[in-house]
VMD Tcl script that draws the C-alpha trace (Angstrom):
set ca {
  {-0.58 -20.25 28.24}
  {2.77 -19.75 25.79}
  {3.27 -15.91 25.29}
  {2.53 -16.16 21.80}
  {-1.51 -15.33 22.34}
  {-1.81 -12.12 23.77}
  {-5.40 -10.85 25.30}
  {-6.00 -6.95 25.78}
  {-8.81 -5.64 28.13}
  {-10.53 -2.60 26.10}
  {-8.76 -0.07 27.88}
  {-5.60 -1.74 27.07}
  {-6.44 -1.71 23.68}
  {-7.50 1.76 23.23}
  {-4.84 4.65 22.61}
  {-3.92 6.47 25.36}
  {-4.27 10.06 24.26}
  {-7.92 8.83 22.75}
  {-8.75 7.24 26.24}
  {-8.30 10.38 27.99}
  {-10.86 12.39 26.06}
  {-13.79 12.87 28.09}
  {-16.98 11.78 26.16}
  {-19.98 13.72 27.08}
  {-22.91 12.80 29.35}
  {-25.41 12.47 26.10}
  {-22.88 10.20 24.45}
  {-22.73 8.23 27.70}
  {-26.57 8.08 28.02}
  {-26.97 7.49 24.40}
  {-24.65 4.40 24.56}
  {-26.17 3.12 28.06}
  {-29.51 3.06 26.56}
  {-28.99 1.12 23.20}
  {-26.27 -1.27 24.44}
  {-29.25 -1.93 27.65}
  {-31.77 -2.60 24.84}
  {-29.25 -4.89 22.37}
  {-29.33 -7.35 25.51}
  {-32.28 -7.24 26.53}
  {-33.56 -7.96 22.88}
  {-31.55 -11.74 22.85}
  {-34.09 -13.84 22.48}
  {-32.70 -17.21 22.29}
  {-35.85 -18.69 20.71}
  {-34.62 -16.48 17.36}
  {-32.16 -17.13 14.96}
  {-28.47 -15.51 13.91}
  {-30.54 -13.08 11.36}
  {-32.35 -11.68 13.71}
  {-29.58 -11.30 16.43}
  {-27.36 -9.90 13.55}
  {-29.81 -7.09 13.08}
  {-29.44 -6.29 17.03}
  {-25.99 -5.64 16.80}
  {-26.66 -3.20 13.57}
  {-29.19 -1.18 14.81}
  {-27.03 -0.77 18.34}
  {-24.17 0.37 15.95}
  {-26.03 2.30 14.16}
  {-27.93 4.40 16.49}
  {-24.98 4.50 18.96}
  {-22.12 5.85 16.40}
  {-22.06 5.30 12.77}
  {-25.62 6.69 11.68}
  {-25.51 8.37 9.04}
  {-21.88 8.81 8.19}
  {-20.74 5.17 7.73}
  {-23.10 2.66 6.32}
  {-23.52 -0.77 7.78}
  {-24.71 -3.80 6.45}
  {-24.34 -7.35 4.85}
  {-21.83 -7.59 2.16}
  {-22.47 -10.74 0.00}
  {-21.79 -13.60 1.99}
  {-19.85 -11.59 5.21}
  {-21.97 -11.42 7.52}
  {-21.81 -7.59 8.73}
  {-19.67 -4.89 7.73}
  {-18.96 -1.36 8.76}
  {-17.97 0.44 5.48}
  {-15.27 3.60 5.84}
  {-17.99 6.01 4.19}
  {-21.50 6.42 4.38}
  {-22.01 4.67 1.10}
  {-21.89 0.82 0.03}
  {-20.01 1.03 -2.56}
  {-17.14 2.22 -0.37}
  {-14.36 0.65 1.40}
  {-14.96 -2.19 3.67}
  {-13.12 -1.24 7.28}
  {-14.78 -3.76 9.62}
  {-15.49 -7.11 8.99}
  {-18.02 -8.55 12.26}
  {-19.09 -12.37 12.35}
  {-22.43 -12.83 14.36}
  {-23.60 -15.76 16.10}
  {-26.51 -15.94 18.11}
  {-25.66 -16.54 22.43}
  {-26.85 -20.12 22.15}
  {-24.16 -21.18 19.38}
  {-21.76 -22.02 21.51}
  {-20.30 -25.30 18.74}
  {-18.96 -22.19 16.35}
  {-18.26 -19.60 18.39}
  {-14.32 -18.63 20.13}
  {-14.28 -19.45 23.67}
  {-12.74 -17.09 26.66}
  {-8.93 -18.37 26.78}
  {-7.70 -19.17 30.66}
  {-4.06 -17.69 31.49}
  {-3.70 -21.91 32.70}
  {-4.32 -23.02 28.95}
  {-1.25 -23.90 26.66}
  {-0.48 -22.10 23.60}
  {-2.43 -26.09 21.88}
  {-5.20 -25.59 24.40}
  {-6.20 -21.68 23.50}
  {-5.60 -22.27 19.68}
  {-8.26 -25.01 20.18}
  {-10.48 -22.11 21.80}
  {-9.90 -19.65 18.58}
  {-10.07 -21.95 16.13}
  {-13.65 -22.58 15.21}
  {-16.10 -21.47 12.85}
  {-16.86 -18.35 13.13}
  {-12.54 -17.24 13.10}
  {-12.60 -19.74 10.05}
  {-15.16 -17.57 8.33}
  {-13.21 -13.97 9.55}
  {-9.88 -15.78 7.78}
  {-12.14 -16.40 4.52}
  {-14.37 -12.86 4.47}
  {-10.65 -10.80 5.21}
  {-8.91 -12.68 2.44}
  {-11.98 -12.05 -0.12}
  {-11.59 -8.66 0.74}
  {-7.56 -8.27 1.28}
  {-6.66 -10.48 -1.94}
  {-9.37 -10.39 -4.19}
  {-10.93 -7.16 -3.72}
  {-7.42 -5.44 -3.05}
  {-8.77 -3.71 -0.02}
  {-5.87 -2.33 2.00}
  {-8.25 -0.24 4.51}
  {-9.34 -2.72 6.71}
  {-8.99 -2.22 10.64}
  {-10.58 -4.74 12.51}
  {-12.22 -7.95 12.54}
  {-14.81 -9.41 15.04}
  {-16.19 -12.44 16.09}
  {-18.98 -12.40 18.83}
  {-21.94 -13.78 19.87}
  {-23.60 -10.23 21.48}
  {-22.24 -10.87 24.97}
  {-18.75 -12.05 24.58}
  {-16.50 -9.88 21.50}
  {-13.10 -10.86 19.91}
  {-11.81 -8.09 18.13}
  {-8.57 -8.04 15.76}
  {-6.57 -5.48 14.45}
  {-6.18 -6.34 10.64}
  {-2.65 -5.85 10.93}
  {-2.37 -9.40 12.61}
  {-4.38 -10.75 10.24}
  {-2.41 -9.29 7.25}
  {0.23 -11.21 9.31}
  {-0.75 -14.22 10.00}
  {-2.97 -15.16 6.67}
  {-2.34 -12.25 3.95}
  {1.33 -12.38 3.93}
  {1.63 -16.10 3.48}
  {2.03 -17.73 0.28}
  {0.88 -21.09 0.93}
  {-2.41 -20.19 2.19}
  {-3.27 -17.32 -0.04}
  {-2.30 -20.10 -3.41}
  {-4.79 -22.30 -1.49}
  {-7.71 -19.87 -1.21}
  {-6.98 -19.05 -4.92}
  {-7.41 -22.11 -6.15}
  {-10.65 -22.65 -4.08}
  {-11.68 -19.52 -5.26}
  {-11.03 -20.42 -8.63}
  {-12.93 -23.81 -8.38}
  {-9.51 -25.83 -8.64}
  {-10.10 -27.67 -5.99}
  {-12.38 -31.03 -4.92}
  {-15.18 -28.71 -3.39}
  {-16.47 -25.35 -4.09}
  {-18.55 -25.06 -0.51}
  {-17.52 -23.05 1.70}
  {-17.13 -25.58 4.55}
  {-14.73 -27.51 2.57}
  {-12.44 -23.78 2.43}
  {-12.80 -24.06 6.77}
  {-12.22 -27.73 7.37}
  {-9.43 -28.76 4.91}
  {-7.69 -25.43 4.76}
  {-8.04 -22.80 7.37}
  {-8.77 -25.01 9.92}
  {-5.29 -27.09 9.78}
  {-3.59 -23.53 8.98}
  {-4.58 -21.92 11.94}
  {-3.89 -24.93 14.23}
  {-0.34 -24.93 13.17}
  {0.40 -21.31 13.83}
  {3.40 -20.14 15.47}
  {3.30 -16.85 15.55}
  {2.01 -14.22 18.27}
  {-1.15 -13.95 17.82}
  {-3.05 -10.38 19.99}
  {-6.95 -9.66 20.29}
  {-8.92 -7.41 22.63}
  {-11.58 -9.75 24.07}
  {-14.65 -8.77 27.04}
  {-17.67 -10.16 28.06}
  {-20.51 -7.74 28.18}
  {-21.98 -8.71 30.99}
  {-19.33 -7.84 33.26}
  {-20.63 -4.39 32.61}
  {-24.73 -5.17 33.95}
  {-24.21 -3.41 37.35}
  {-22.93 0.22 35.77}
  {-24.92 -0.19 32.46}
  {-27.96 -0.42 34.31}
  {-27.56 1.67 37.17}
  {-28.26 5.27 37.74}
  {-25.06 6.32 40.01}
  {-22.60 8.12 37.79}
  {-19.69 7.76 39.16}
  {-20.54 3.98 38.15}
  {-19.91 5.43 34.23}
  {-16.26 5.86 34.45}
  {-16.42 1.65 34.17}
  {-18.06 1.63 31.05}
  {-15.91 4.60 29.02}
  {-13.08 2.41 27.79}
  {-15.94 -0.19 26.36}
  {-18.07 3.09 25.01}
  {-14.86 4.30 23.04}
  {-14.23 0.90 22.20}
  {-17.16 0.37 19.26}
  {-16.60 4.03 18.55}
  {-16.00 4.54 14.91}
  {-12.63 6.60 16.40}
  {-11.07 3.40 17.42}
  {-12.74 0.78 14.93}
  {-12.08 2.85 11.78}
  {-8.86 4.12 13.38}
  {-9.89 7.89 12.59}
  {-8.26 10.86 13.83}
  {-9.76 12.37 16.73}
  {-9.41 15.50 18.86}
  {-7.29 15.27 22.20}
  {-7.22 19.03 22.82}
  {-10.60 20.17 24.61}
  {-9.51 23.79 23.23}
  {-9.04 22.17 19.14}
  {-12.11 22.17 16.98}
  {-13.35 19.66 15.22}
  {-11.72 20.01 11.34}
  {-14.87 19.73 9.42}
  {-16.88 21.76 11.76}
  {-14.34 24.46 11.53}
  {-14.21 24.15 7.83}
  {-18.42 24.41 7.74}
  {-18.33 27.65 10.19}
  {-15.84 29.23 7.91}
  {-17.92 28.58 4.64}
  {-21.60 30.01 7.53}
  {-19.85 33.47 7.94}
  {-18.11 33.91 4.66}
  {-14.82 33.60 5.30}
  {-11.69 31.54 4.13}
  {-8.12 30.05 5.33}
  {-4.83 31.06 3.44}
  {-1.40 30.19 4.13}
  {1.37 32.78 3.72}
  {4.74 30.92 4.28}
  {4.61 29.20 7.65}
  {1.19 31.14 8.76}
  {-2.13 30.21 8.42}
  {-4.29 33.50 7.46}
  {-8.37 33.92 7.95}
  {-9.54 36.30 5.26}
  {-12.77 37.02 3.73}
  {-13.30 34.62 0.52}
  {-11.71 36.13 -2.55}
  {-14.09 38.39 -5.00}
  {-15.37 35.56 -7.20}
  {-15.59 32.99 -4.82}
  {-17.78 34.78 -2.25}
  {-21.17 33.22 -0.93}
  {-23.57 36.36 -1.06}
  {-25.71 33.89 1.24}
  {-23.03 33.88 3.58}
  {-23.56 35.92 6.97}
  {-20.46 38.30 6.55}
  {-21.91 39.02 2.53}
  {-25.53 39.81 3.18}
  {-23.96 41.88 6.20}
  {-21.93 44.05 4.20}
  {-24.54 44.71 1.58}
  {-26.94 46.03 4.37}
  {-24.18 47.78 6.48}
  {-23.45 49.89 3.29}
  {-26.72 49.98 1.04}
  {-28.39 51.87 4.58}
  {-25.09 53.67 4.91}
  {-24.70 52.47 8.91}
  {-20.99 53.33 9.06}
  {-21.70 57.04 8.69}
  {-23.81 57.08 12.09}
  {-21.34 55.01 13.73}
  {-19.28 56.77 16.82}
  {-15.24 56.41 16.38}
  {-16.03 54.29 12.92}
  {-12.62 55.69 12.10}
  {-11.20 51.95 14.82}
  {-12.59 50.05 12.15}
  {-9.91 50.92 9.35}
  {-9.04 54.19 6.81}
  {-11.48 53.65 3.76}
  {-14.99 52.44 3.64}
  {-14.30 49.34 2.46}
  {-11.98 48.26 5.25}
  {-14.61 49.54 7.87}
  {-17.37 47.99 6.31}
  {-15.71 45.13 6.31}
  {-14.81 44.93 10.14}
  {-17.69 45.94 11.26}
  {-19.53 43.34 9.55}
  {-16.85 40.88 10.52}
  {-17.30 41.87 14.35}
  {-20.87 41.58 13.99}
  {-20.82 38.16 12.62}
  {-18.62 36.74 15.09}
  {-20.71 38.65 18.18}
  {-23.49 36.36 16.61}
  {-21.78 33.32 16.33}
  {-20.97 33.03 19.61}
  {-23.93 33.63 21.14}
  {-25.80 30.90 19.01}
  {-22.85 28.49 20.04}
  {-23.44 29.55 23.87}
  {-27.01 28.88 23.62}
  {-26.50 25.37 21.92}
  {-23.64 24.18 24.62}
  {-26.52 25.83 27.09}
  {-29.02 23.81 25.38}
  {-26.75 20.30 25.45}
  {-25.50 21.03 29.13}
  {-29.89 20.88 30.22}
  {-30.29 18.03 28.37}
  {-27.69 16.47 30.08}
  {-28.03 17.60 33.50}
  {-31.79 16.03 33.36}
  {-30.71 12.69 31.99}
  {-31.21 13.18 28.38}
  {-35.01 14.70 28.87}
  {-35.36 16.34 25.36}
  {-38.08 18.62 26.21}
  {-35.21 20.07 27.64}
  {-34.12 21.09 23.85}
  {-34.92 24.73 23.24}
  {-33.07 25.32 20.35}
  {-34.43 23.59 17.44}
  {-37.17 25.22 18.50}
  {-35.96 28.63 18.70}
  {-34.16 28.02 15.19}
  {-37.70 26.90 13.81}
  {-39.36 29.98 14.78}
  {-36.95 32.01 13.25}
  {-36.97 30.60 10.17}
}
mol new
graphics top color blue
foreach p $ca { graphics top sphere $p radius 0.5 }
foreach p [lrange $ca 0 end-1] q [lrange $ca 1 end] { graphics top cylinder $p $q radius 0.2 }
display resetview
């Protein structure tokens, strides 16, 4: 095969600095489980609807539920939107076929094949339909956030950046006039088979330009998926980050195990009452300006008590915690909230660290519970 079609393993296709985060053991159990139950659900006796729904409900309940909504999008087949509501972006477009469709579906490309041979392999149906959902989207809609594009039939996945696609179909005149004017109804047919015989079809057998997609077969993975040794999980990580919504949606992610996650931080801020300034080139944590203070908030309803029972005046050395009242009131109530804060967090990373160490068993899970009764 010419050099012109490249094929990337997952854990070529991943970034490096995101491959070398270390997901945790309920992630890993979480996505063993679902993907485990996506194949054994094929049912060949079913049709694409029903194998369509599969792949949703494994996306769903693996990563993307309930902060990025998934569904059919007029006549694309699946989509993974870049919010949590439909009316947002679009930023991955997936075309489903069920295993047995083997007429429209891509085929595996051999290293042996020519650059003829493997276009043959890619350009069928379901990569026609990709070319016309991306272009709807990319042209008409305007949509300049998609990432990827997929084509699979539940075991075997083809996954494109958009950037090639942008590439190869976006950025050229002569196909994008075509799809206008079938769009538009110019043209001797208005069906969509017409738009995947007489145009993208011939388009995409003519290509000369390099052409890259991350491609695996799922069942190369049976043996660690279904076993219980764990050192057997280090096979399956690069495929687990590969449907993450990290790589997929191309979102930031944390590659420092000592960073915090930005929105958590932000939330845990707002919790104890407290909010970040920037003075010149340093970042300042200060308690939220008068006006804008949560009296809700742990470090509020912690200063009202701390000085409506007068506890500074019975505490020993209070004169540590600054010169006036307010300044000790204050600290104190600022060391108290963080003495609090950290043992809740201990007690949850206890709490995750038992679930994991018995395989997920959620009776395990203490403190919901604990939270519940104090409530």
């Amino acid at each position: 095969m010419g050099d012109q079609i490249s094929i990337l393993k997952p854990r070529k296709a991943l970034n490096k600095a995101f491959l070398k985060v270390k997901p945790n053991r309920i992630e890993i159990e979480r996505f063993k489980t679902h993907l485990t139950q996506l194949l054994d659900r094929i049912n060949d006796a079913e049709s694409e609807e029903f194998h369509k729904n599969l792949v949703i409900d494994f996306l769903k309940k693996t990563y993307y539920e309930p902060n990025y909504f998934i569904n059919t999008k007029g006549r694309n087949d699946l989509v993974i939107h870049n919010s949590d509501k439909a009316a947002g972006t679009v930023g991955v477009i997936i075309e489903a076929k069920k295993p047995t469709n083997k007429g429209e579906m891509l085929r595996a490309i051999a290293p042996e094949d020519t650059l003829e041979q493997a276009l043959s392999k890619i350009n069928v149906k379901a990569f026609q339909e990709l070319v016309l959902y991306y272009l709807r989207e990319r042209i008409t809609q305007k949509n300049i956030e998609i990432k990827y594009l997929i084509a699979t039939n539940i075991n075997e996945w083809f996954i494109f950046d958009a950037t090639i696609f942008d590439r190869l179909f976006a950025q050229n005149k002569n196909l994008v006039n075509q799809f206008n004017d079938f769009e538009s109804g110019r043209l001797a047919e208005t069906k969509t088979d017409f738009f995947y015989k007489q145009i993208a079809e011939p388009f995409i057998a003519e290509l000369n330009h390099d052409i890259e997609f991350t491609y695996f077969d799922i069942r190369e993975y049976e043996k660690p998926l279904r076993n219980d040794d764990r050192k057997d999980d280090n096979k399956l990580i690069a495929l687990f980050k590969l449907f993450s919504p990290e790589h997929l949606l191309k979102l930031p992610f944390v590659n420092d195990s000592n960073s915090l996650d930005k929105r958590f931080y932000a939330e845990l801020l707002h919790i104890i009452g407290l909010s970040e300034t920037k003075e010149g080139n340093k970042k300042l944590i200060r308690r939220s300006k008068e006006g804008e203070r949560n009296s809700g908030s742990l470090l509020e309803n912690t200063i009202i008590q701390l000085d409506s029972l007068d506890k500074i005046s019975r505490l020993e050395k209070a004169s540590q915690f600054g010169k006036t009242l307010q300044e000790k009131v204050f600290n104190v109530g600022l060391e108290l909230c963080i003495t609090w804060i950290n043992r809740i967090l201990f007690l949850k990373l206890l709490e995750a660290q038992l679930v994991a160490y018995h395989k997920g068993d959620k009776s395990y899970e203490f403190f919901g519970s604990l939270v519940n009764r104090v409530i």
